[in-house]
TORDONU-317146 format. One record per residue: residue in one letter; y negated, x, z of N, C-alpha, C, CB in turn. Coordinates in steps of 0.05 Angstrom, whole numbers, padded with zeros to 5 digits, always signed. Glycine has a CB too. Example, Ala and Ser with C-alpha at 12.3 -4.5 7.8 and 13.67 -1.06 7.14 Angstrom:
a+00114+00264+00156+00090+00246+00156+00066+00264+00156+00089+00226+00181/s+00045+00257+00142+00021+00273+00143-00001+00258+00157+00012+00282+00114/
//
This chain:
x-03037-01101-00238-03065-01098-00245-03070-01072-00260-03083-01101-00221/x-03094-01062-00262-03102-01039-00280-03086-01005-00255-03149-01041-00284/x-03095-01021-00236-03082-01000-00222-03045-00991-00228-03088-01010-00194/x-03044-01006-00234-03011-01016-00234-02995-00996-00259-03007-01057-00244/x-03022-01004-00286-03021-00999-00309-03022-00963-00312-03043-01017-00321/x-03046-00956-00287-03054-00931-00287-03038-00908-00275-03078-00931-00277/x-03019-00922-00260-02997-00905-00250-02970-00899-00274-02986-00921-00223/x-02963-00925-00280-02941-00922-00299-02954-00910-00327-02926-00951-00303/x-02974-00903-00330-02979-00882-00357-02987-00862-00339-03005-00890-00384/x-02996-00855-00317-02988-00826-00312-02964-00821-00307-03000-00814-00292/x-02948-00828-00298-02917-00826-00292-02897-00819-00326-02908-00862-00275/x-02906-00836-00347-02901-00827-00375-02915-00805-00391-02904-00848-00389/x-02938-00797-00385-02951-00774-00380-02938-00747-00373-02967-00781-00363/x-02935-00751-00344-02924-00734-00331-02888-00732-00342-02930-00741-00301/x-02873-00744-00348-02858-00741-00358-02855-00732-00390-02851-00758-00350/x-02867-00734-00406-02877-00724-00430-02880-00697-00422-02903-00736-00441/x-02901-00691-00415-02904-00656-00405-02885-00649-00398-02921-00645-00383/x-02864-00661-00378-02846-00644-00372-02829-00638-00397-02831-00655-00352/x-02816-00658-00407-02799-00661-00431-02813-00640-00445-02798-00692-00446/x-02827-00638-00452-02837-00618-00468-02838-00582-00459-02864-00629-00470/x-02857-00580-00440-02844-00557-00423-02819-00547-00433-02838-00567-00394/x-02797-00573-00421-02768-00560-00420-02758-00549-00443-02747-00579-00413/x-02762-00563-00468-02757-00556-00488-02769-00534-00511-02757-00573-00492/x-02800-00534-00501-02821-00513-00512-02809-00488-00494-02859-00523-00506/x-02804-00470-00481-02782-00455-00458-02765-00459-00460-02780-00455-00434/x-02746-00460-00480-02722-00467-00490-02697-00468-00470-02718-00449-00512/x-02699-00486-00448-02682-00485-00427-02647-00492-00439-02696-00508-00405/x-02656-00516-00459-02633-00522-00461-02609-00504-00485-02637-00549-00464/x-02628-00487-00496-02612-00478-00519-02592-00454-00510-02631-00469-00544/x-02574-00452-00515-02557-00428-00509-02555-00403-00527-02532-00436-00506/x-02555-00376-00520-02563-00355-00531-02528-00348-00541-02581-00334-00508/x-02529-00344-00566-02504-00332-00588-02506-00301-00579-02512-00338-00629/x-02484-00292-00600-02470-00263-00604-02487-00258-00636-02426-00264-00605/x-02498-00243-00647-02505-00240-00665-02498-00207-00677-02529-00250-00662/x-02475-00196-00687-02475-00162-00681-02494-00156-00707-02439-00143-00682/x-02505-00132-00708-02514-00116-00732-02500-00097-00723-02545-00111-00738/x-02516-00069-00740-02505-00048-00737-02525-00032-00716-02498-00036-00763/x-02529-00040-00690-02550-00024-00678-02532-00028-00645-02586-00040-00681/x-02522-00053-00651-02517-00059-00621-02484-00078-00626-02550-00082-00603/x-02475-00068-00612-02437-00084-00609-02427-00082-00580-02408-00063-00629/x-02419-00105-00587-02399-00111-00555-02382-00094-00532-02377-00127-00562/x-02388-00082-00517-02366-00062-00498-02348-00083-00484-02383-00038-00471/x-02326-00076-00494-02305-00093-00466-02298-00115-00479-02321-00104-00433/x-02313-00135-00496-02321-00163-00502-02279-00177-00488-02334-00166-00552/x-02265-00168-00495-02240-00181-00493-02227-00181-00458-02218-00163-00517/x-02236-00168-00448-02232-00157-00424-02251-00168-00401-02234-00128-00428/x-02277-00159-00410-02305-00178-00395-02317-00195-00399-02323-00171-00392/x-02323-00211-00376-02327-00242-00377-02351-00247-00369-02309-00259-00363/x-02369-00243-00374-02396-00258-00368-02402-00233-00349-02396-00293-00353/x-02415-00212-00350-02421-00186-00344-02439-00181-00337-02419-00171-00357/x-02460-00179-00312-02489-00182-00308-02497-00154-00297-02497-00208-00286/x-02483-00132-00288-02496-00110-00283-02480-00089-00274-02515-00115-00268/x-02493-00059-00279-02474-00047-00283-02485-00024-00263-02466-00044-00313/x-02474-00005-00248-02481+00025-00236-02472+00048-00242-02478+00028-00213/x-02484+00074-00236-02463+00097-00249-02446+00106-00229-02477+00122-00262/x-02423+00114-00227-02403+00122-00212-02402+00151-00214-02380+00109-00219/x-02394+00163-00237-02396+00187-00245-02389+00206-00263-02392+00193-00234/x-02389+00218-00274-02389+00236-00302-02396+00217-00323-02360+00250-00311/x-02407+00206-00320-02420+00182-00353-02404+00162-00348-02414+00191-00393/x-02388+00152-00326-02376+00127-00322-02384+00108-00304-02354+00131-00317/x-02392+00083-00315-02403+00071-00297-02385+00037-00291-02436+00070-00307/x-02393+00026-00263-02382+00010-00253-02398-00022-00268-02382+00017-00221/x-02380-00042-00273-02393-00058-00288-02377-00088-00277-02391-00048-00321/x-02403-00106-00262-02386-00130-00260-02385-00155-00284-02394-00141-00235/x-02359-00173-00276-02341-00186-00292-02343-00206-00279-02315-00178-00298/x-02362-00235-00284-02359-00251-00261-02361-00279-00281-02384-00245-00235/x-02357-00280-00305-02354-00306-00316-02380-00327-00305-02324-00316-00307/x-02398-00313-00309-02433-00328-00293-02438-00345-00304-02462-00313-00293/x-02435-00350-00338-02440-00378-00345-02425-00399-00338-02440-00381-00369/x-02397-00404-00334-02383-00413-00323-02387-00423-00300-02369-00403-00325/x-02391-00406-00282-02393-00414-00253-02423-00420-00249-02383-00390-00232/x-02441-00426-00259-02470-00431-00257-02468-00460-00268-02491-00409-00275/x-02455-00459-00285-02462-00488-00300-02436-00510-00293-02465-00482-00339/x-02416-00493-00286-02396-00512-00283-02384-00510-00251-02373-00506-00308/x-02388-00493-00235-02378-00485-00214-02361-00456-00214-02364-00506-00207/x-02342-00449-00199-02315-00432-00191-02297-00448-00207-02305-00431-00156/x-02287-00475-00200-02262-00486-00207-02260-00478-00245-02264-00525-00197/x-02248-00469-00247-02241-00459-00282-02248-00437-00287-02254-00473-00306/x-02260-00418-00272-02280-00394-00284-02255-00371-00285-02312-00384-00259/x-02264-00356-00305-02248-00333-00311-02248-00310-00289-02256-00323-00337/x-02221-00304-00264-02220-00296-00250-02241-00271-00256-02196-00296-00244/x-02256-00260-00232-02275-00232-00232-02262-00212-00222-02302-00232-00217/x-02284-00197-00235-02257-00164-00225-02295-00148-00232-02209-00147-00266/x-02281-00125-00217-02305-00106-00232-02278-00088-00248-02333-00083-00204/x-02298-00071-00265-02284-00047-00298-02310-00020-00296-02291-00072-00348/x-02290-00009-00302-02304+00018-00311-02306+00022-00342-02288+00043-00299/x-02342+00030-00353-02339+00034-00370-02343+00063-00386-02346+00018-00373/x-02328+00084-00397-02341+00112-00401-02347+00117-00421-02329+00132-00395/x-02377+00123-00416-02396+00122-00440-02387+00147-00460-02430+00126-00429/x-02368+00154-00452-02361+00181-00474-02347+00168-00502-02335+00206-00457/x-02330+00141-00488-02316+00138-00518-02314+00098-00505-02272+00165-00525/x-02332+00100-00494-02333+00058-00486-02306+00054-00483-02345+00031-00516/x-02289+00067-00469-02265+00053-00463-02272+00042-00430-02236+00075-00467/x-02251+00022-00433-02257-00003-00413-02237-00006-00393-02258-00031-00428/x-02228+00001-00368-02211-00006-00352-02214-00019-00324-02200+00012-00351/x-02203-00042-00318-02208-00053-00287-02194-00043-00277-02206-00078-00278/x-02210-00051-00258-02209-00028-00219-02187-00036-00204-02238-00035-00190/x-02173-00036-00197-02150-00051-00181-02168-00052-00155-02117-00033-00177/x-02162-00076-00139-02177-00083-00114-02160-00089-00093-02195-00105-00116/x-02166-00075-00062-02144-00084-00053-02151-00091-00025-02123-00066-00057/x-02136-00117-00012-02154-00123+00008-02169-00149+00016-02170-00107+00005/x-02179-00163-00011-02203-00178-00015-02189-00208-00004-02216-00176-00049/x-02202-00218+00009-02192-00246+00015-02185-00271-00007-02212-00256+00031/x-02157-00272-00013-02142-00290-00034-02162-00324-00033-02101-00293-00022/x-02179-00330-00019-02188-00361-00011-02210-00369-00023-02192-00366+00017/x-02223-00335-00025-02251-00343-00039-02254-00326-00061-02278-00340-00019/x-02265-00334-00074-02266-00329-00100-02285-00302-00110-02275-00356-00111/x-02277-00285-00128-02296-00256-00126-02312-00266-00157-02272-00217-00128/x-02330-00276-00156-02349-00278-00192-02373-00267-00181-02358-00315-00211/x-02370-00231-00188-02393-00215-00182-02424-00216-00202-02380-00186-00183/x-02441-00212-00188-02469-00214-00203-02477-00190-00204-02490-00230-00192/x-02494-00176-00191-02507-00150-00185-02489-00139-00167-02537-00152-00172/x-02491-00114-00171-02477-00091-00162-02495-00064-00154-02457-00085-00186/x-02474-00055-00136-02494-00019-00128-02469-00013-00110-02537-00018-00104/x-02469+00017-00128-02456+00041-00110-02465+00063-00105-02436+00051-00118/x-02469+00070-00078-02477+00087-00064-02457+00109-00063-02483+00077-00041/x-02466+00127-00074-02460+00148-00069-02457+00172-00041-02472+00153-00084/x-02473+00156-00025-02479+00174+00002-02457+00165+00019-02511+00169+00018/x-02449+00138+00022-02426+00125+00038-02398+00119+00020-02437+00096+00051/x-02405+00124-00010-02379+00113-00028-02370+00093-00026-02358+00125-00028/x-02389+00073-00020-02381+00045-00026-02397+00023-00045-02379+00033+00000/x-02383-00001-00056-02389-00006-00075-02396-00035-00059-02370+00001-00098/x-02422-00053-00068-02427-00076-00058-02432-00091-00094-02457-00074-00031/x-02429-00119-00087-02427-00131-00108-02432-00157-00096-02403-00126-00124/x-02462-00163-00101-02467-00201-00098-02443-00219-00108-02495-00214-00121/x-02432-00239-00098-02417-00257-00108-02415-00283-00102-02399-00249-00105/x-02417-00297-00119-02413-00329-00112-02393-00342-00112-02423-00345-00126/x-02386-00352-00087-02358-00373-00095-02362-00412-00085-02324-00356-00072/x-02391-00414-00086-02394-00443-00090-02383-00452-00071-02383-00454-00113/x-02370-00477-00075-02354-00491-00049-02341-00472-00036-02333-00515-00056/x-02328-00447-00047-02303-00433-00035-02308-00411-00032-02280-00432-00047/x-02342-00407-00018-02343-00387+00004-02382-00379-00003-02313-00355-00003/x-02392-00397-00012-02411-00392-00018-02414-00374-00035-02421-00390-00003/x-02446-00356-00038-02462-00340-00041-02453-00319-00021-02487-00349-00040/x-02441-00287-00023-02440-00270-00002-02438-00241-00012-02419-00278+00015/x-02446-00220-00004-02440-00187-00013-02415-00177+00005-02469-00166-00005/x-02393-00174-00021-02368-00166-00024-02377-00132-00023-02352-00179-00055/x-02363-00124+00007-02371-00086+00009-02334-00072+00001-02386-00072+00059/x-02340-00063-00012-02313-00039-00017-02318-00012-00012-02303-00037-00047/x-02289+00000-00004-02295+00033-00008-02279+00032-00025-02290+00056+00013/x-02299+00061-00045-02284+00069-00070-02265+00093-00064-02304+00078-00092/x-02243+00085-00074-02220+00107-00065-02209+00118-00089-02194+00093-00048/x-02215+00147-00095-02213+00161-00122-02184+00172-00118-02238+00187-00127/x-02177+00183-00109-02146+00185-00101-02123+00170-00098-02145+00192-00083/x-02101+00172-00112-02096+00185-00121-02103+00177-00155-02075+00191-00108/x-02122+00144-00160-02130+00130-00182-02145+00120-00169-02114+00114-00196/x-02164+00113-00184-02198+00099-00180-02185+00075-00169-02223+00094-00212/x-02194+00064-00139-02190+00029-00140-02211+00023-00115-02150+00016-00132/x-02216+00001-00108-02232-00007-00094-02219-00025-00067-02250-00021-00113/x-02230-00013-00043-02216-00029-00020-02228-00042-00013-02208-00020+00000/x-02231-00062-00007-02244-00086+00012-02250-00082+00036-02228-00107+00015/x-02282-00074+00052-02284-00073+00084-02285-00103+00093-02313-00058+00095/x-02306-00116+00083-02316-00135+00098-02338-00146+00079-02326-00125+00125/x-02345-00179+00074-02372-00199+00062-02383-00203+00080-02368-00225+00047/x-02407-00198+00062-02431-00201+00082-02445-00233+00071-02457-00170+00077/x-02455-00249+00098-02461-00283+00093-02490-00282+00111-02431-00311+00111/x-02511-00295+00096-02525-00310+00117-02537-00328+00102-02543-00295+00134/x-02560-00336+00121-02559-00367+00119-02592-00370+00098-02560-00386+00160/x-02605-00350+00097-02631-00353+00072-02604-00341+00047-02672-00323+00079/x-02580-00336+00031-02570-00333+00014-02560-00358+00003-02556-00317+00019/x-02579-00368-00009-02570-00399-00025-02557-00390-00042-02591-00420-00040/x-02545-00406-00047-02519-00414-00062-02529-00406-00101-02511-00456-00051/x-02517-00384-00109-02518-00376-00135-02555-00365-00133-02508-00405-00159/x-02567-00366-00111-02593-00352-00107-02606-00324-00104-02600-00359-00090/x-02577-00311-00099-02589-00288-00097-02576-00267-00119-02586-00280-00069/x-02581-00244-00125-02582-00232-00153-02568-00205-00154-02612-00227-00162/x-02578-00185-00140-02584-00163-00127-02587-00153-00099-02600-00160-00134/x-02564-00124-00097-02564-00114-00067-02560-00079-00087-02530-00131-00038/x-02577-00071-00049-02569-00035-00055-02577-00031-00025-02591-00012-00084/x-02552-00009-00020-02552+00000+00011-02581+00011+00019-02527+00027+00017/x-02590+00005+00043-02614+00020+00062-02606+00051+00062-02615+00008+00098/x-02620+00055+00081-02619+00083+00089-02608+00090+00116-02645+00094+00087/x-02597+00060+00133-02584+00075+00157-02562+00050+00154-02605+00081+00190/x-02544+00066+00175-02515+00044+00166-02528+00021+00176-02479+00049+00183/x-02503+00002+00151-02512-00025+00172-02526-00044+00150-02537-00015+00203/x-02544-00023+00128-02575-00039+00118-02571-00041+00091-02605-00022+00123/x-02575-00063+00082-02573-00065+00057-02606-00085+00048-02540-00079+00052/x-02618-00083+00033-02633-00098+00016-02612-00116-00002-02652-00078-00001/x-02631-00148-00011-02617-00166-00022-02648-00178-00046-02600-00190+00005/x-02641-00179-00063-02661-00195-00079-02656-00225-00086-02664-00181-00103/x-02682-00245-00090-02662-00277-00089-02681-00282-00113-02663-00306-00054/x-02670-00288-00133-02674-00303-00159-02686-00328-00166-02654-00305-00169/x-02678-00346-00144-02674-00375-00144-02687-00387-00125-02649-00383-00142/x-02712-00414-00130-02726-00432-00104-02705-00435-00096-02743-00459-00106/x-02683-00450-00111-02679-00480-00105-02644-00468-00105-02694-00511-00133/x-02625-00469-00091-02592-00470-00098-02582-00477-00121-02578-00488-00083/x-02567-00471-00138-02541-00481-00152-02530-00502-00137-02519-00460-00157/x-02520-00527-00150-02500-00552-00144-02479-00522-00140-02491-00585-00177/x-02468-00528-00116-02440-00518-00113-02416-00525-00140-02429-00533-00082/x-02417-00549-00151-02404-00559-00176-02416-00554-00204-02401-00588-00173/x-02436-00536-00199-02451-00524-00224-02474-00545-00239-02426-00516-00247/x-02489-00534-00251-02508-00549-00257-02506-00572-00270-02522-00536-00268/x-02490-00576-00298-02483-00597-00299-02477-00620-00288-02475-00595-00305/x-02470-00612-00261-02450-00636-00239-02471-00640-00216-02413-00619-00223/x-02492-00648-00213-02509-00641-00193-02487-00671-00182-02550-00640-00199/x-02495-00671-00157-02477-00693-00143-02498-00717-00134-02460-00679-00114/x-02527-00708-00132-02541-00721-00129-02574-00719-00128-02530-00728-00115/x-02594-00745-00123-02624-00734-00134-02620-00712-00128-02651-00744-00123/x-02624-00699-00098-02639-00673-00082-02633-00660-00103-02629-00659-00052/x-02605-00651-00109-02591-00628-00126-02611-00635-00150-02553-00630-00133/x-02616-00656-00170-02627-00659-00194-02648-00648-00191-02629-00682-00205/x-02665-00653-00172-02693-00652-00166-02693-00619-00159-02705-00674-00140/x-02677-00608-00143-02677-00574-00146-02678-00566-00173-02650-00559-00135/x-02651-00575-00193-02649-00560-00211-02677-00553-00222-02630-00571-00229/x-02696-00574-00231-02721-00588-00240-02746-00561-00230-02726-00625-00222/x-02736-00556-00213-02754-00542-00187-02749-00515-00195-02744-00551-00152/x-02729-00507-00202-02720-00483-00210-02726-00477-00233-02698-00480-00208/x-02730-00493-00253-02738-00488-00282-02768-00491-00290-02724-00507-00299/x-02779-00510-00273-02809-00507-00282-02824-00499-00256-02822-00536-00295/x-02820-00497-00232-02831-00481-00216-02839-00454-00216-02820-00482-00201/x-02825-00437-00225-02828-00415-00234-02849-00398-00250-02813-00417-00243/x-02869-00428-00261-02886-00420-00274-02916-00423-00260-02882-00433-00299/x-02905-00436-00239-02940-00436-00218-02925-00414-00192-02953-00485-00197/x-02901-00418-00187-02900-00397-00160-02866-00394-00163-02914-00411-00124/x-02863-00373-00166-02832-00365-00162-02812-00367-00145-02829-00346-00161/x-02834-00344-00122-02826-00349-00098-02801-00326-00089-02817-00381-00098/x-02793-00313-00120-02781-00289-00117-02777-00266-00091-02792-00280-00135/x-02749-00256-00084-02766-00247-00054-02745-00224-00045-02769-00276-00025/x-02749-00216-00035-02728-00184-00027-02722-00186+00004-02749-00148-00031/x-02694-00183+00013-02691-00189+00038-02678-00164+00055-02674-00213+00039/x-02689-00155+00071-02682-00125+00088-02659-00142+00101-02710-00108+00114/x-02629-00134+00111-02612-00146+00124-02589-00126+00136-02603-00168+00107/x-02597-00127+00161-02570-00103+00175-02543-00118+00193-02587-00078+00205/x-02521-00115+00191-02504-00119+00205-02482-00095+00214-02495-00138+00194/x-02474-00110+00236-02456-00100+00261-02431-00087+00242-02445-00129+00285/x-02412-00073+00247-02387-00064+00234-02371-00084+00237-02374-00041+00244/x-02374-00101+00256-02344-00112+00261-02364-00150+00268-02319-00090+00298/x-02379-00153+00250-02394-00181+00238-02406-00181+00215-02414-00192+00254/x-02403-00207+00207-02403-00218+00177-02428-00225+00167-02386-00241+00174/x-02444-00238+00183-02466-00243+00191-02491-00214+00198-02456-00259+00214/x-02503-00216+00169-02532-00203+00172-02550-00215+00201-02551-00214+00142/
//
């Protein structure tokens, strides 16, 4: 009946707007390399999808390597192993950190980063999807007798969805770290492309046009024990 009629043109309606939305917010287009002479690549051969960087010291700063388009859109499985690099702004030369320590099972594709200077350790958000989640990878930086980074302990809990969170930097008493979360809705563990099913489709959906009535953006105070993993 008319009723019948009046649902299935709002439903084409509402799908129109969306379609549109998505495309007027250019969700689907992907952003190029374009050089002039103002701005050029540091690292480009060496670093892989590079989301943030801290200063370490004398104009050298710590910079992660986590192949993010890769692992966002496609998962871990294929992504160009992560490392963090030092880069020194005196002459942009580029060298990775040797790491030592870090658990061979899960995967290191760092996002945001912060080194503290007061404890000399280096934390770095990281996602490893099916193979170990969303978690903050803590190192001490060991300058002696060569710059490299040791592995203490990842930090896991259970509001850190999966490719959701962005950003960490140590508190002010041991133990505390702040976490920032980017994301309503999780990443498909198999990356966006591969949602496995509705829920996952219907997140992605949720993540791209939600954003524009409520974010939901959010900062998380989180302390743990020395000898637990678990905020």
């Amino acid at each position: 009946g008319s009723c019948g009629n009046s649902v299935s043109l709002l439903i084409v309606l509402l799908a129109a707007l969306v379609y549109y939305l998505y495309n007027f917010l250019g969700f689907p287009l992907e952003l190029s390399y374009f050089p002039n002479d103002r701005c050029t690549l540091v690292g480009k051969e060496k670093m892989v999808g590079s989301e943030d960087l801290t200063h370490y010291k004398n104009g050298i700063y710590f910079v992660s390597s986590g192949d993010l388009h890769h692992v966002f859109n496609q998962g871990v499985e294929g992504a160009h192993p992560g490392g963090i690099f030092t880069v020194d702004l005196k002459d942009n030369s580029v060298k990775q950190v040797p790491m030592n320590g870090a658990p061979a099972a899960i995967p290191f594709q760092p996002h945001g980063i912060f080194f503290s200077n007061s404890s000399r350790r280096l934390y770095a958000i990281s996602h490893g999807h099916d193979k170990g989640g969303s978690r903050i990878f803590v190192f001490k930086v060991v300058d002696l007798p060569s710059l490299s980074l040791s592995f203490e302990r990842s930090i896991l809990s259970a509001v850190f969805l999966n490719s959701g969170i962005n950003d960490v930097v140590e508190g002010g008493e041991p133990g505390e770290i702040y976490v920032t979360k980017w994301l309503l809705y999780p990443i498909p563990v198999k990356g966006k492309k591969n949602p496995q099913n509705l829920q996952e489709k219907l997140q992605l959906l949720g993540n791209d046009l939600l954003p524009m009535v409520d974010a939901r953006t959010a900062v998380y105070r989180c302390t743990y024990a020395v000898d637990n993993e678990t905020p």
